[in-house]
C-alpha positions as CSV (number, residue, x, y, z in Angstrom):
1,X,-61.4,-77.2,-61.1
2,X,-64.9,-75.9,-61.7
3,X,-67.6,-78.8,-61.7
4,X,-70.9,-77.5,-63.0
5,X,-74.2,-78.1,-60.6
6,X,-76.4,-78.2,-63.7
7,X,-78.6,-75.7,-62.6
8,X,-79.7,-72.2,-64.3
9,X,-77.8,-69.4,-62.8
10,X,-78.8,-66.6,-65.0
11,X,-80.3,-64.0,-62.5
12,X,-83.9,-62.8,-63.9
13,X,-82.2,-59.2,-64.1
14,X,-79.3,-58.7,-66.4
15,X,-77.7,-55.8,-64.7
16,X,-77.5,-57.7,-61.5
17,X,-76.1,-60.6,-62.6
18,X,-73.6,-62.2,-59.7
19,X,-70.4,-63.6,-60.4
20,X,-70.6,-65.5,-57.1
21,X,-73.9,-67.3,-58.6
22,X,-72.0,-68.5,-61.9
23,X,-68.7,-68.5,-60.8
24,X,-69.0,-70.3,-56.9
25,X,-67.1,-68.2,-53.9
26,X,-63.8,-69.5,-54.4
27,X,-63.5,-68.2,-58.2
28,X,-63.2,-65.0,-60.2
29,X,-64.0,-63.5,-63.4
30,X,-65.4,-60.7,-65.3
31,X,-68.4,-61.0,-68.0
32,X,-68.0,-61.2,-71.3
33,X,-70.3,-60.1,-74.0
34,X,-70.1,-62.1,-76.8
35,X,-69.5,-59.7,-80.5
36,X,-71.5,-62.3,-82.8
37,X,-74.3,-59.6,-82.6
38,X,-73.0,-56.3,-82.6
39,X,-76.2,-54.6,-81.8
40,X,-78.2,-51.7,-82.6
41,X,-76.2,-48.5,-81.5
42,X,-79.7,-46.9,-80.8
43,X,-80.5,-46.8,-76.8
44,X,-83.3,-49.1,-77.4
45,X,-80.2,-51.6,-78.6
46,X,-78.4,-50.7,-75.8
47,X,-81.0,-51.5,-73.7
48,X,-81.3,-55.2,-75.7
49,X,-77.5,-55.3,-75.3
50,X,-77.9,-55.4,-71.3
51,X,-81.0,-57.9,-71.6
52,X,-79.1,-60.3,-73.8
53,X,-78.4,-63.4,-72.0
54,X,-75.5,-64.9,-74.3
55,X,-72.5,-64.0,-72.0
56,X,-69.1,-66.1,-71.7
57,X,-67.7,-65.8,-67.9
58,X,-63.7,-65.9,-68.0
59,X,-62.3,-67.6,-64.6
60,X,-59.1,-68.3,-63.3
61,X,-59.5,-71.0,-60.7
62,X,-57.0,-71.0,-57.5
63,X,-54.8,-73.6,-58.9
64,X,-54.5,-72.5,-62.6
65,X,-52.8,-69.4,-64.1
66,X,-54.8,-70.1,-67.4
67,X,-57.9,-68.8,-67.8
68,X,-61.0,-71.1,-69.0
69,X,-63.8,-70.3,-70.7
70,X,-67.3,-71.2,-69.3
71,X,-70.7,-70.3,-71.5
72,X,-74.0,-69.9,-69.9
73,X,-75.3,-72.4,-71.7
74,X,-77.0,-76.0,-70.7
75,X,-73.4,-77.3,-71.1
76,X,-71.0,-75.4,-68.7
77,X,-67.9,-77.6,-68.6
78,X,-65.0,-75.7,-69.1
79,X,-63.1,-75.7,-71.9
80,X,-59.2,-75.3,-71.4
81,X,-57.6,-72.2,-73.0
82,X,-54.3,-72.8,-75.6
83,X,-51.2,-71.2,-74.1
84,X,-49.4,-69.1,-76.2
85,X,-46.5,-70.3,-78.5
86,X,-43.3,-68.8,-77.1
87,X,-42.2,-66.9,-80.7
88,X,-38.9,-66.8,-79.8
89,X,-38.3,-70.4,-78.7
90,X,-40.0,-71.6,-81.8
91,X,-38.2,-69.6,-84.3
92,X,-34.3,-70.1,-82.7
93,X,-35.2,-74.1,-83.0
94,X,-35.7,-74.1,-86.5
95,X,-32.7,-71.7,-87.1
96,X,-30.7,-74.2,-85.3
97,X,-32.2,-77.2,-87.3
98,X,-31.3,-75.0,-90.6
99,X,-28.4,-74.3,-89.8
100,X,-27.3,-77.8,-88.8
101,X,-28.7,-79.4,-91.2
102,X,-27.5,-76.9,-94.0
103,X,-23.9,-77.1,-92.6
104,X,-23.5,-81.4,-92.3
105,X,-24.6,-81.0,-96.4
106,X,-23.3,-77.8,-97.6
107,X,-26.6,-76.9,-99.1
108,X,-26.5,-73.7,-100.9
109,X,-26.7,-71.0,-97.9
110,X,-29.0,-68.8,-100.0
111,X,-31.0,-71.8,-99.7
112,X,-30.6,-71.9,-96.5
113,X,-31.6,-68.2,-95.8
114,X,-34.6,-68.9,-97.2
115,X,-35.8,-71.4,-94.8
116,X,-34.8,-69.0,-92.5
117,X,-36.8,-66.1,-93.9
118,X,-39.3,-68.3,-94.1
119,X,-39.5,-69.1,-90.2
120,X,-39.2,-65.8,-89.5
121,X,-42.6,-64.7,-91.2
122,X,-44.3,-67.9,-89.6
123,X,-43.4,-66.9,-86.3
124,X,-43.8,-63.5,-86.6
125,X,-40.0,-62.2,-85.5
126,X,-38.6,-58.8,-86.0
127,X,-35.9,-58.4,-88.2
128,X,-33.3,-57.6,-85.0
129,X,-34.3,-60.9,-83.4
130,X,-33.9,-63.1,-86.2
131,X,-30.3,-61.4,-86.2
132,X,-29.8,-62.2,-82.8
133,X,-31.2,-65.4,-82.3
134,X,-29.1,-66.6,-86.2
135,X,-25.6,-65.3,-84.0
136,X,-26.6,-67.2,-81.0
137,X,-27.4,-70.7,-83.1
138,X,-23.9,-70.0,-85.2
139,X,-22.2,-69.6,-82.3
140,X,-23.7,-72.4,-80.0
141,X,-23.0,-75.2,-83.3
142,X,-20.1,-74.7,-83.4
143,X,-18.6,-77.4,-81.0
144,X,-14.5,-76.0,-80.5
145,X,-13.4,-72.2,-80.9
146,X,-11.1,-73.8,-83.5
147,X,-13.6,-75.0,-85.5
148,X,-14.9,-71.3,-85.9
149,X,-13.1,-70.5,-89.4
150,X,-15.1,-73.0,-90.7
151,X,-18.5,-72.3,-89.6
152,X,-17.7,-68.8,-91.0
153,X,-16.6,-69.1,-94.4
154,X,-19.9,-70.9,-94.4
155,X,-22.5,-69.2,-93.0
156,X,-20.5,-65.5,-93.8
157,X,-22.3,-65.0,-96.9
158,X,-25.6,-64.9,-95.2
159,X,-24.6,-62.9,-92.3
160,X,-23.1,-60.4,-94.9
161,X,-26.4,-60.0,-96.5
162,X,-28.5,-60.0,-93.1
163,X,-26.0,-57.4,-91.2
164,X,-25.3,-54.4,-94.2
165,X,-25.3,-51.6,-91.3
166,X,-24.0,-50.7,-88.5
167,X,-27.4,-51.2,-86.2
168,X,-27.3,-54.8,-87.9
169,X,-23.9,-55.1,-86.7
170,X,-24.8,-53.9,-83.4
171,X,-26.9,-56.6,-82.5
172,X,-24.5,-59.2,-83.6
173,X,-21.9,-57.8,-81.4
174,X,-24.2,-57.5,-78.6
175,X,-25.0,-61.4,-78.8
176,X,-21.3,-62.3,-79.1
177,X,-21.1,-60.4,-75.5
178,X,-24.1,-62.1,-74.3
179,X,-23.3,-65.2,-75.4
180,X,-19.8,-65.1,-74.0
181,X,-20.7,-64.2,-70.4
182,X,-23.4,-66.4,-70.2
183,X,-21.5,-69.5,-71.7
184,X,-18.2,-68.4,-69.8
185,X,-16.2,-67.9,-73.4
186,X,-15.2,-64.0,-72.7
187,X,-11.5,-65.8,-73.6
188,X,-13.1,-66.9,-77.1
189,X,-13.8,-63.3,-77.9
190,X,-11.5,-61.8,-79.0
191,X,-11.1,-64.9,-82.1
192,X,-14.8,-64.9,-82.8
193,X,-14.5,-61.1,-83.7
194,X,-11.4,-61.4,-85.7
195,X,-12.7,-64.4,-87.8
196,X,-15.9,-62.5,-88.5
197,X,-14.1,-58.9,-89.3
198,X,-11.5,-61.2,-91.3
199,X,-14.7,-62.6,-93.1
200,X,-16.0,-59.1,-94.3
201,X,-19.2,-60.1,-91.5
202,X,-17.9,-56.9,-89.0
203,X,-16.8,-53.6,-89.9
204,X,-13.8,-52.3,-88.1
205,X,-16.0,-48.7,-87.3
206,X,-18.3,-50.7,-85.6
207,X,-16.3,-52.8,-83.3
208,X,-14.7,-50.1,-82.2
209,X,-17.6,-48.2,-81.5
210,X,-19.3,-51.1,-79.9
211,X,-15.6,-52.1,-77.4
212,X,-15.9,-49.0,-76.2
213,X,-18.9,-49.6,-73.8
214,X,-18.6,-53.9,-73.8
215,X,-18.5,-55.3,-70.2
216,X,-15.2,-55.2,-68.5
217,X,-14.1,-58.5,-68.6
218,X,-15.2,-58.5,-72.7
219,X,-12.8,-55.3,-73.0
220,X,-10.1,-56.9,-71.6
221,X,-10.5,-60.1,-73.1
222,X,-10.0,-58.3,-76.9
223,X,-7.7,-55.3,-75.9
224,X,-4.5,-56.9,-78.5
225,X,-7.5,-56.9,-81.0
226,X,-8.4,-53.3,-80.4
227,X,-5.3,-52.0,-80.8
228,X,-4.6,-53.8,-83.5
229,X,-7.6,-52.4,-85.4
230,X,-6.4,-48.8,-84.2
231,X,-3.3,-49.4,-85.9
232,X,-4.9,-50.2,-88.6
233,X,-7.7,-47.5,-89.0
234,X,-4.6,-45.0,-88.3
235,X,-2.5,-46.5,-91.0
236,X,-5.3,-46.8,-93.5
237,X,-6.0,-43.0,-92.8
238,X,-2.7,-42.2,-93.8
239,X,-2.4,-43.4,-96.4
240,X,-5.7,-42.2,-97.6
């Protein structure tokens, strides 16, 4: 880490200020101006702007991918940047906490959108993400493929109100594939999107659409299914 020497390495000359004084040989950063004084936009503030001596040095030492901040100021220890909350983590834990916890008591699930909603404005999460990230926690709390029916009936209602189009839809589906291949369920498939279309959750249009460019394994995996919904589709245009 940077230790500070104590001494004053301002350079007498503000436009030739070196990064190798402040900084040492083995570090790097670029000079920052600070914006509590935004300055006169005259060139007689410009000129003030370059003579100002209040500048913040950002430097990333050899061992660190954060950046500190050091101040040219008597006190120059540096001061450890706050990494960046990871959105997405954040937000899919307290989905899965609603959702578990909503489940073992049956609370109202409008209640339990709510909570939801609410998470999703704290962590700043798009609409298609909090779709996709609410099909990967329904899917992963579920513990056995035959306990799906259940977790459906369930949580259905909310999915029905978060997934009204086909884009909606879309993303579900997509998770369903992604989930499967990456959790080696490609054989629970085929039931998972039979117990959500049976559930009013999926539109028979859009699975169709959606099978019709799923990965290979996915495709053969729910080929009865398809047909099944052909059948179906024909029949119901038939009769129409």
């Amino acid at each position: 880490s940077t230790q500070s020497t104590g001494e004053d390495t301002r350079c007498s000359d503000p436009d030739n200020i070196s990064e190798t004084d402040v900084l040492g040989a083995d570090h790097w950063g670029v000079i920052y101006r600070s914006d509590e004084d935004e300055g006169d936009s005259s060139e007689e503030g410009e000129e003030m702007e370059r003579a100002e001596f209040n500048r913040k040095w950002y430097v990333r030492h050899p061992d660190c991918s954060e950046f500190d901040e050091i101040s040219d100021s008597s006190d120059s220890t540096p001061v450890p940047s706050d990494p960046e909350p990871d959105s997405d983590v954040g937000f899919y834990g307290e989905v899965c906490d609603s959702f578990k916890a909503g489940y073992a008591i049956q609370k109202d699930i409008d209640n339990v959108l709510i909570e939801v909603n609410a998470s999703k404005h704290a962590y700043n999460i798009s609409v298609a993400d909090q779709l996709m990230h609410s099909t990967r926690a329904l899917l992963e709390l579920c513990p056995e493929i035959k306990e799906f029916p259940k977790y459906v009936k369930y949580f259905g209602p909310m999915f029905m109100k978060l997934a009204k189009d086909r884009d909606s839809q879309m993303v579900i589906l997509d998770e369903i594939e992604t989930w499967a291949l990456e959790k080696s369920r490609v054989a629970d498939t085929q039931k998972i999107l039979h117990i959500l279309y049976n559930e009013d959750v999926l539109e028979e249009s859009n699975i169709l659409e959606w099978a019709d460019s799923a990965d290979d394994d996915i495709q053969t995996s729910i080929d009865k299914f398809i047909v099944w919904l052909k059948e179906a589709e024909e029949e119901s245009s038939e009769s129409d």
